[in-house]
C-alpha positions as CSV (number, residue, x, y, z in Angstrom):
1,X,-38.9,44.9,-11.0
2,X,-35.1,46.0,-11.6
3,X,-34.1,44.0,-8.3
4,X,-36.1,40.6,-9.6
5,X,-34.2,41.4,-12.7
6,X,-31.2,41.4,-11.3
7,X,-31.9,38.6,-9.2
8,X,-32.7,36.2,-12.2
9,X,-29.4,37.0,-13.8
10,X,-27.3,36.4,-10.3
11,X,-29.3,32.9,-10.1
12,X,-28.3,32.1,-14.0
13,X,-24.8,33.4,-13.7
14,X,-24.2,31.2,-10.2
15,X,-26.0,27.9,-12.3
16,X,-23.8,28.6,-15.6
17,X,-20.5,28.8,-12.7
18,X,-22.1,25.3,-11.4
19,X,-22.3,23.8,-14.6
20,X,-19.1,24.7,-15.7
21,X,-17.2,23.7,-12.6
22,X,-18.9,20.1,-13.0
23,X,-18.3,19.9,-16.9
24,X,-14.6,21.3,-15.8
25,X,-14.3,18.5,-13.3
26,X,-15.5,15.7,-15.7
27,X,-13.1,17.0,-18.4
28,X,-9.8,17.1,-15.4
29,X,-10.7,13.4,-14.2
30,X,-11.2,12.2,-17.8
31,X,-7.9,14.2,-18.8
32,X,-6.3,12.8,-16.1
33,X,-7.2,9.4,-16.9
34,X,-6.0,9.4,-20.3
35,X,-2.8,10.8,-19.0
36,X,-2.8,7.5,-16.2
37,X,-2.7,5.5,-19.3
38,X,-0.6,7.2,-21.6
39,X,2.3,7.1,-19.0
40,X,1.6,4.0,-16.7
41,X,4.0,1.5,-16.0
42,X,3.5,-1.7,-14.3
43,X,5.9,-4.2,-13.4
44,X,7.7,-6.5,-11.5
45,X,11.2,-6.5,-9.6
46,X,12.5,-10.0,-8.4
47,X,15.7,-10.6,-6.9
48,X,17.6,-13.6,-5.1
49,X,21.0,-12.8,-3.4
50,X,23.2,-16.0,-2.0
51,X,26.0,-15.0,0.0
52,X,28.3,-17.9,1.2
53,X,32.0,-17.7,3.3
54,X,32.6,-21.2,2.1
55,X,33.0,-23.0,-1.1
56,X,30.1,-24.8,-1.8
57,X,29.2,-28.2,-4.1
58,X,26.5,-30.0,-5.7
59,X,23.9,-27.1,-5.5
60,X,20.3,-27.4,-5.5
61,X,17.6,-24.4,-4.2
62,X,14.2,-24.3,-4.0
63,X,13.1,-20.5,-3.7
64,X,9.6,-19.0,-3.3
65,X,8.5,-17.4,-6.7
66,X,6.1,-14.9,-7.6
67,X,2.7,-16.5,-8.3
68,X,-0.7,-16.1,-9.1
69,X,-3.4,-19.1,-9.5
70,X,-0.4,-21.3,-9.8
71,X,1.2,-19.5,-12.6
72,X,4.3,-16.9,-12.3
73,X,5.5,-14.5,-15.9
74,X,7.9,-13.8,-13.6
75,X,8.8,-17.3,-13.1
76,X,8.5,-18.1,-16.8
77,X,10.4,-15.0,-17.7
78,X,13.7,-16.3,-15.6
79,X,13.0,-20.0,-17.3
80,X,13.1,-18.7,-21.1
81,X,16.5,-16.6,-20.0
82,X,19.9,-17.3,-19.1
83,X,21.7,-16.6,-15.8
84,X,25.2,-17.0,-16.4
85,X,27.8,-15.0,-15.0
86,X,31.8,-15.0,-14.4
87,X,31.3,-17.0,-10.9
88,X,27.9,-19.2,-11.0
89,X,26.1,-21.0,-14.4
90,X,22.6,-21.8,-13.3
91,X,19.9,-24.5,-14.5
92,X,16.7,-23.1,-13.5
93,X,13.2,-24.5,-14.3
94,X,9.9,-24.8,-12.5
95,X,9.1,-27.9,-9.9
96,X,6.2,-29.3,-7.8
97,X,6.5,-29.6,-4.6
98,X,4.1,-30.7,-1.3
99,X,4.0,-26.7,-0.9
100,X,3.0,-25.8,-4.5
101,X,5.3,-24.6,-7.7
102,X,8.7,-23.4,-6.7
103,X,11.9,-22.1,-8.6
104,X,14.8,-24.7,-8.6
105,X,18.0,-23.0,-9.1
106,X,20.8,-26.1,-9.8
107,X,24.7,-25.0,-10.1
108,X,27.9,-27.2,-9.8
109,X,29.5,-24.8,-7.2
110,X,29.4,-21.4,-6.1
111,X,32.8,-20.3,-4.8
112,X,33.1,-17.6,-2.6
113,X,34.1,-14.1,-3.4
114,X,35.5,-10.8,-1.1
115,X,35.6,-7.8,-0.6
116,X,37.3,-4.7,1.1
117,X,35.0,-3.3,4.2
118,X,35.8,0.5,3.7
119,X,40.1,0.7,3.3
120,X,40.4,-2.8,4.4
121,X,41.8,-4.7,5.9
122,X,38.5,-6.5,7.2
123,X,36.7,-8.5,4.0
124,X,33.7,-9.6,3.4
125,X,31.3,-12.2,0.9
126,X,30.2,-10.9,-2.1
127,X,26.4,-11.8,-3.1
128,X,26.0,-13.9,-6.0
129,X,22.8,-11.8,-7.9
130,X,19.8,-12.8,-9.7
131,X,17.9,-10.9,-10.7
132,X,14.7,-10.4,-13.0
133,X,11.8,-7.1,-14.3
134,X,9.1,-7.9,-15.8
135,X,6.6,-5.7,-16.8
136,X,2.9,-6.3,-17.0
137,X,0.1,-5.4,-19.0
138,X,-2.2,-4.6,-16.4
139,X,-2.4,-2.3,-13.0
140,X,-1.0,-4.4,-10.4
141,X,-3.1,-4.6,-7.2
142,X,-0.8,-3.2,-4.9
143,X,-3.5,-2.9,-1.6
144,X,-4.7,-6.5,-1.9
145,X,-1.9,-8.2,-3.8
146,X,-2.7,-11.5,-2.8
147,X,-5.0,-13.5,-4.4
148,X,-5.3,-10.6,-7.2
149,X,-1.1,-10.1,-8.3
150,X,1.5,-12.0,-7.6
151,X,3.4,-13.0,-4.4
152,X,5.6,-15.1,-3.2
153,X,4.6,-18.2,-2.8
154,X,4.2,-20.6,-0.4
155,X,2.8,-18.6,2.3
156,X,1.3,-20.1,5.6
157,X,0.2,-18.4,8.6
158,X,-0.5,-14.7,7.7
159,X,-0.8,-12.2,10.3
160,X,-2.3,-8.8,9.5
161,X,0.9,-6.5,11.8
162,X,-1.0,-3.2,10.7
163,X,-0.1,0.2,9.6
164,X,3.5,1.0,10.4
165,X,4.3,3.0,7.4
166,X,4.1,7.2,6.8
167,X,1.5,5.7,3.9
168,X,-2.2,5.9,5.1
169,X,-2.9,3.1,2.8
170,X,0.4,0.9,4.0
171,X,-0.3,-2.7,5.8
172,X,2.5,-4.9,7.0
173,X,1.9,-8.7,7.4
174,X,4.3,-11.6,8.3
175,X,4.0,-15.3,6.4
176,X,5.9,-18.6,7.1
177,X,7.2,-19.5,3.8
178,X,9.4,-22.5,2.4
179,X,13.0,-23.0,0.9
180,X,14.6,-26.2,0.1
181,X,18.4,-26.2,0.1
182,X,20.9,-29.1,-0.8
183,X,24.4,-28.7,-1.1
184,X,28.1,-29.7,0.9
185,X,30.3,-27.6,2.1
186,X,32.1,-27.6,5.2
187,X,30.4,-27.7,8.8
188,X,31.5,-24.2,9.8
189,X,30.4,-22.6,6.0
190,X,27.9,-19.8,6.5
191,X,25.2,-18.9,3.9
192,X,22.6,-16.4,3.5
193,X,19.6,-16.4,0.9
194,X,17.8,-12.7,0.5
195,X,14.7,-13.0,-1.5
196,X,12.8,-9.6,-2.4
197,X,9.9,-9.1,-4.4
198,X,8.3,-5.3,-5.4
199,X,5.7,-4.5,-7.6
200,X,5.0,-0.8,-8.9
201,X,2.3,1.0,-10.7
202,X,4.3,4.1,-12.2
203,X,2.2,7.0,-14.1
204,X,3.2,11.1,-14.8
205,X,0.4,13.3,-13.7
206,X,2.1,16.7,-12.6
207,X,4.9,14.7,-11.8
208,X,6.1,11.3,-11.3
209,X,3.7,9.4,-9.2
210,X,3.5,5.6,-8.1
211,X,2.3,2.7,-5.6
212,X,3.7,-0.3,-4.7
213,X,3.6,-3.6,-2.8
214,X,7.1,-5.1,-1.6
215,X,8.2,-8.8,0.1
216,X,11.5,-9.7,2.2
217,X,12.7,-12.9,3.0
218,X,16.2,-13.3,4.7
219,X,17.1,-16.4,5.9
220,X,21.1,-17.7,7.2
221,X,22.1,-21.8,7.4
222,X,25.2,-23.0,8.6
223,X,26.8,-25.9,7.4
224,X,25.9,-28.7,4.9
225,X,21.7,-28.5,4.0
226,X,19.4,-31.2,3.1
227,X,15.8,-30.4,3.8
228,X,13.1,-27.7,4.1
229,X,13.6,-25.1,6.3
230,X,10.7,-23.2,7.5
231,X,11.6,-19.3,6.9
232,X,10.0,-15.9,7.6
233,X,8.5,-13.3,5.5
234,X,7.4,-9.8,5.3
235,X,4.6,-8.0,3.0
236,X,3.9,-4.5,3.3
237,X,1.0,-3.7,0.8
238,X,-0.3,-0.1,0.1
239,X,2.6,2.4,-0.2
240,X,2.5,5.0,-2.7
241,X,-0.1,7.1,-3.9
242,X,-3.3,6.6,-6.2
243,X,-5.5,7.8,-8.7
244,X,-8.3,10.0,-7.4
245,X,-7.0,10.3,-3.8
């Protein structure tokens, strides 16, 4: 009779241990949740660099630019500001082109600029910068980015490259992409365009925690432009950590 007894409370004591560990682990997630959107942070980091060795004139670029379903806040973000600075005054706005909205970035000149390489005496170009955050109100799909945040766009020809990253989550693709360049200058100038696009979801939980998607395209002409060249980028999607993982 005693050992039944003593049985009944053991079972009751172990289902009142159950019970609270579940009700503990529903209060934690939904703690932890209203933490996520106390201290989330979601945005945008877009960046154009244009490094020339040569004067150049009469200046028009058509760059990739962060869309989705044909619309960019980044885009819009850059239109509605101003980019002026000591060397370059740009006119920027949106066009259509046969491969879909694109930033056109318009200046008069862009001169060249130099610097020391360590204590000299070699030199080298200085990047002209722009540069743009912009934050969203919304988590940002960073595992399947396109079609659900924005990328740069156009992209053609996609090819999944697979996990090459220390993130379990982290994909790497390559895209054919567009950029139209006009401008003179002289036959030997050398120019380089450095897009980079990377989007984060930043929270606090124990810590600063965040994930991320993030696209390169580099690309180097020579010489006086006037045409599309087809250019190379990279898209590595997944990197960081997330909620419930």
């Amino acid at each position: 009779m005693r050992m039944k007894t003593l049985l009944k409370i053991w079972i009751v004591f172990i289902l009142i241990l159950v019970v609270s560990a579940g009700l503990l682990s529903l209060w934690w997630e939904e703690k932890k949740l209203e933490v996520y959107n106390s201290t989330s942070k979601e945005s945008y980091y877009y960046l154009i660099q244009i490094t020339t060795d040569s004067p150049l004139s009469n200046v028009t670029f058509y760059m990739p630019l962060p869309m989705l379903n044909n619309t960019s806040s980044v885009g819009q973000n850059i239109i509605n500001s101003t980019y002026d600075n000591q060397r370059v005054k740009w006119e920027t706005t949106f066009v259509e082109t046969e491969h879909g909205p694109m930033l056109s970035m318009r200046t008069e000149k862009i001169e060249p600029k130099f610097a020391l390489r360590g204590d000299g005496p070699d030199t080298y170009p200085r990047a002209v910068d722009f540069a743009i955050i912009v934050f969203s109100n919304d988590t940002i799909d960073t595992r399947n980015p396109v079609g659900n945040a924005e990328v740069l766009m156009p992209r053609y020809n996609s090819t999944n490259l697979g996990t090459i990253t220390n993130y379990r989550n982290a994909i790497s693709y390559s895209y054919d992409s567009r950029i139209y360049a006009h401008y003179e200058a002289s036959p030997d100038a050398n120019v380089q365009i450095y897009i980079q696009l990377e989007a984060q979801n930043e929270w606090w939980i124990g810590g600063a925690q965040s994930n991320s998607y993030r696209e390169l395209i580099i690309t180097d002409f020579s010489g006086p432009q006037d045409g599309w060249v087809i250019v190379n980028g990279g898209l590595v999607t997944g990197e960081g950590t997330y909620l419930n993982e």
